[in-house]
C-alpha positions in Angstrom: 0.0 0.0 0.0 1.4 3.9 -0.8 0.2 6.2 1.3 -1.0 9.7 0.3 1.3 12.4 2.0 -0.5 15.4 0.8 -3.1 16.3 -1.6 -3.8 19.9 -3.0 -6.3 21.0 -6.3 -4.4 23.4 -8.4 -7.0 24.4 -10.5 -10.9 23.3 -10.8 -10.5 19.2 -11.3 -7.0 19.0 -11.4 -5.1 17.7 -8.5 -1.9 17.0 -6.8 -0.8 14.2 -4.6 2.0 13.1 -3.1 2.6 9.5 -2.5 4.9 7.6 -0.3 6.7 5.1 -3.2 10.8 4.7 -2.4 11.8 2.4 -4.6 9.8 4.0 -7.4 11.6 7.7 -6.4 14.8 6.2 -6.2 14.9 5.4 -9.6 12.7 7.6 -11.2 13.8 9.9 -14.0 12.1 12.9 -16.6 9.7 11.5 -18.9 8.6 8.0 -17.2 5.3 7.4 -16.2 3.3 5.1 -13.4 0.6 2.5 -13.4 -1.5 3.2 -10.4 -4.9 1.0 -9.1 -6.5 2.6 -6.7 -7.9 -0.5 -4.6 -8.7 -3.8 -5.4 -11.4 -3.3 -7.4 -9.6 -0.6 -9.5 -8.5 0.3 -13.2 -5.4 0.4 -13.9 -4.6 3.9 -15.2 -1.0 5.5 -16.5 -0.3 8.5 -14.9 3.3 10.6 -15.3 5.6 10.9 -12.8 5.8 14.8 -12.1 7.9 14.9 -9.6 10.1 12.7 -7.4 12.2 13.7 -3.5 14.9 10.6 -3.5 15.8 11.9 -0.2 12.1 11.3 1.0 11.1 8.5 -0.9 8.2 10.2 -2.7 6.8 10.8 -6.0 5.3 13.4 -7.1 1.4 13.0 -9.7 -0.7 15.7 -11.1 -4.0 14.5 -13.2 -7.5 15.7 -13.9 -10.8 14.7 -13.3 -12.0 12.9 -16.3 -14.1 9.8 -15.5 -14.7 7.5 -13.2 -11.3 6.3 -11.6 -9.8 9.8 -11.6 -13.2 11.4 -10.3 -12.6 8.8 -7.3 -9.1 9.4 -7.0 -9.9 13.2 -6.5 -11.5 11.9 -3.3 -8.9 10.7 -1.5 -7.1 12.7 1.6 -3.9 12.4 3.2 -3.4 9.1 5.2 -5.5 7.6 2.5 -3.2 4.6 0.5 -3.3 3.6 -2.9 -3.2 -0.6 -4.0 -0.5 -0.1 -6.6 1.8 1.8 -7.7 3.7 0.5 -10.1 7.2 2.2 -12.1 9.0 4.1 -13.2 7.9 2.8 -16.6 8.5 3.9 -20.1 12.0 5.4 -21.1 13.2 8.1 -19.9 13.9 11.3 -21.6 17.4 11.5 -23.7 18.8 14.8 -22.9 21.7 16.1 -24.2 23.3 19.5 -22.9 24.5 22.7 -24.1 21.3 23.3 -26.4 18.9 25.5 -27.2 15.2 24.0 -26.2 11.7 24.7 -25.7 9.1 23.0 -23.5 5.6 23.2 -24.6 3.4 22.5 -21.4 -0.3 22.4 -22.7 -3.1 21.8 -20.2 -2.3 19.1 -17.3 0.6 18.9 -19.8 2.4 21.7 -18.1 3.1 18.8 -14.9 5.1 16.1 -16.6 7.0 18.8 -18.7 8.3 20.2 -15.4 11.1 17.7 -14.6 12.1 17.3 -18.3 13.0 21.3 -18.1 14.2 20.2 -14.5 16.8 18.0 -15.9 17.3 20.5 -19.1 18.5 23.1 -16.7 20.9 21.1 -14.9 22.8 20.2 -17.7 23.3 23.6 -18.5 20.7 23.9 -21.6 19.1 27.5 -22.2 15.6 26.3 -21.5 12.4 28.4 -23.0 9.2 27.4 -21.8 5.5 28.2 -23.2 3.0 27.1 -20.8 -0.8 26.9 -21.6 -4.4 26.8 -20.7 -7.6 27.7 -21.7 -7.9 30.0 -19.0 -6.0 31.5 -16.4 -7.8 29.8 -13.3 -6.6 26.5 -15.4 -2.9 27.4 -15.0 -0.7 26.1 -11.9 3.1 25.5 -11.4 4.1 28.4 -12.8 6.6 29.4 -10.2 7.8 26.4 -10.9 8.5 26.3 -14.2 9.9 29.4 -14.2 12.5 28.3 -11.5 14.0 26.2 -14.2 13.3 28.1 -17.5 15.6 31.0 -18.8 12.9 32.7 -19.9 9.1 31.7 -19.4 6.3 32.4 -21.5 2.9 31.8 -20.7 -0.2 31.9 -22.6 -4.4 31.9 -22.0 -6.9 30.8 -24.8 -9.1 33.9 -23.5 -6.7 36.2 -22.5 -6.9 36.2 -19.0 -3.1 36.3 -17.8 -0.2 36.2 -20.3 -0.8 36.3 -23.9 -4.0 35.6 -25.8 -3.8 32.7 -28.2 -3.0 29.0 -27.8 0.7 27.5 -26.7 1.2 27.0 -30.8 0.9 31.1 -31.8 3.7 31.7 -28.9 6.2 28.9 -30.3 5.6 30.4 -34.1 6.3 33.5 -32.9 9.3 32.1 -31.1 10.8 30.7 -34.1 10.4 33.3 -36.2 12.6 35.6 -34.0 15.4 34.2 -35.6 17.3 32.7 -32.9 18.5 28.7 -33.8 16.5 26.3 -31.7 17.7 23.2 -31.0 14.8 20.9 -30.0 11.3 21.0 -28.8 9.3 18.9 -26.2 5.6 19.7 -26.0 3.1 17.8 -24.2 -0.3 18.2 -23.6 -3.9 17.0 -25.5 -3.0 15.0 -28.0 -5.1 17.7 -30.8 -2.6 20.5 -29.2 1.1 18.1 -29.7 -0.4 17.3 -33.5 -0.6 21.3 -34.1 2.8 21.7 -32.3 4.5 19.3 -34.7 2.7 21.0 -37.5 4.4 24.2 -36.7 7.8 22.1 -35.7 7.2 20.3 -39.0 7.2 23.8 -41.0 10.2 24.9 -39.8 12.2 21.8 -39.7 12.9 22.4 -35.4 13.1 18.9 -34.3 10.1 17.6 -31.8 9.9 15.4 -29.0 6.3 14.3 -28.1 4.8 12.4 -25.3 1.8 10.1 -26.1 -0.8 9.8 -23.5 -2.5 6.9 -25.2 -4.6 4.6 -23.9 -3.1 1.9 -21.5 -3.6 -1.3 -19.8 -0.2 -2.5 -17.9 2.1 -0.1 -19.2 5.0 -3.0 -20.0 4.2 -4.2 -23.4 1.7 -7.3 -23.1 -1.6 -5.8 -23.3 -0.6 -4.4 -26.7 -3.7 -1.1 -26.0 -1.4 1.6 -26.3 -0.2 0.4 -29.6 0.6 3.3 -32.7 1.9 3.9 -35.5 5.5 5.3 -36.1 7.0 6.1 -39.0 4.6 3.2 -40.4 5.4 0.9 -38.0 3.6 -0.4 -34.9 5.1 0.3 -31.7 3.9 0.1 -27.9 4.0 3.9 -26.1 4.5 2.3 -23.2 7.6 0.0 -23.6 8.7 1.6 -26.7 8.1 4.8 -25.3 6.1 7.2 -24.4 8.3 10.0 -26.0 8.6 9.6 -29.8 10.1 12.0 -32.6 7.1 13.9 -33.0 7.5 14.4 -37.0 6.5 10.0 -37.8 3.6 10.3 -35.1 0.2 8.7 -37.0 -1.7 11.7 -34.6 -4.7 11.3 -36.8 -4.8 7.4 -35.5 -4.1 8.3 -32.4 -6.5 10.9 -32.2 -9.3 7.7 -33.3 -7.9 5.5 -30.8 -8.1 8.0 -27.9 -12.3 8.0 -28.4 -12.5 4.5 -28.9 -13.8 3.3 -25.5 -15.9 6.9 -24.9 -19.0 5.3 -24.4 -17.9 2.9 -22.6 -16.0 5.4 -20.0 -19.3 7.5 -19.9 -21.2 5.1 -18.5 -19.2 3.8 -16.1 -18.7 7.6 -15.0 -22.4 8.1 -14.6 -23.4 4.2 -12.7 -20.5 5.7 -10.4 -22.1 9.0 -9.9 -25.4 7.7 -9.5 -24.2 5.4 -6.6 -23.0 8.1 -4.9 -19.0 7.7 -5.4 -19.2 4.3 -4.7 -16.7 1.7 -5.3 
């Protein structure tokens, strides 16, 4: 059992939890992610690692209420323990130092792109970040990321705090100040990395993406995270989950993500209707 050493909602539906998990903070590095259950009973559902103390053996998730499991997650307190957690899976991110990069945090995106600019920083990269949301009570951990960005740039879909426009006007206008950029990482909603890489793509700036596809147990069994890469099949879990962005199928993807909506919905509203019951 992992025990829950503090809770706190950043924004409306999106939360952050601490969890007691040593062995999983020990070896834990940017870009992997976690299977977590929540008790017997419970999904298994991937969730990014988006943060991790070594010194006190915990890790560190953000996510957002979406359907059933996360809804239920939401309710949990500190004390509370979680059946499984299970990681660090997926590879981590390969970082090379002494470049020029960009992070594109997009949405709950904006969590697991945190310890990639983390570890950016510390090898002694310039680090520019664009941050996102639709609206400004959406956006947290910007101190954060501006503790490891050179410069920090954050944007609102209405307007309400930073620039007006979505994370993929900011990057354009980024580029075309001239200045050679050596890679970009963007994560987010999968609709929001496709127009990053189509911006990347124009340019010819080389894109890392991180696929939030649908998974079962995150090692490369189930086979339900499977897509398509540079026309091959691979697992974003095990082969994974960060891919060059420019031979990412996002239109399959983008299929695949909706395929089990119906099914999700009405698990969502039995739970509701039981009153949050397991």
């Amino acid at each position: 059992m992992y025990e829950i050493l503090a809770t706190q909602m950043l924004a409306p539906k999106i939360f952050e939890f601490e969890v007691k998990a040593p062995n999983v903070a020990r070896k834990a590095k940017a870009g992997q992610f976690l299977i977590v259950r929540l008790h017997e009973r419970g999904e298994r559902i991937p969730l990014t690692i988006a943060d991790y103390n070594r010194d006190k053996g915990s890790i560190t998730i953000v996510f957002q209420v979406v359907g059933k499991t996360t809804d239920e997650l939401s309710t949990f307190k500190e004390g509370d323990k979680l059946a499984d957690v299970v990681g660090p899976l997926g590879n981590p991110s390969e970082l090379e130092s002494g470049k020029r990069v960009v992070l594109v945090g997009g949405g709950v995106g904006i969590a697991p792109i945190y310890p990639i600019a983390r570890s950016l920083k510390e090898m002694k990269n310039e680090v520019i970040s664009i941050i996102g949301s639709r609206s400004a009570n959406l956006l947290f951990w910007e101190d954060r990321m501006a503790d490891v960005s050179d410069r920090l740039i954050v944007c609102t879909d209405d307007g309400t705090k930073g620039r007006k426009g979505f994370v993929t006007n900011a990057l354009e206008d980024l580029i075309n100040e001239g200045k050679r950029i050596d890679k970009v990482w963007a994560i987010g909603p999968m609709i929001m990395m496709k127009f990053v890489t189509s911006v990347t793509k124009k340019y010819n700036v080389p894109t890392i993406v991180s696929l939030n596809t649908i998974m079962v147990d995150g090692t490369g069994m189930c086979g339900a995270c499977r897509c398509t890469i540079d026309g091959k099949i691979k697992f974003a879990c095990a082969d994974g989950p960060e891919f060059d962005a420019f031979k990412v199928d996002f239109d399959e993807l983008l299929k695949r993500a909706i395929r089990f909506k119906e099914e999700e919905k009405i698990a969502y509203e039995r739970y509701l209707k039981q009153g949050r019951g397991v």
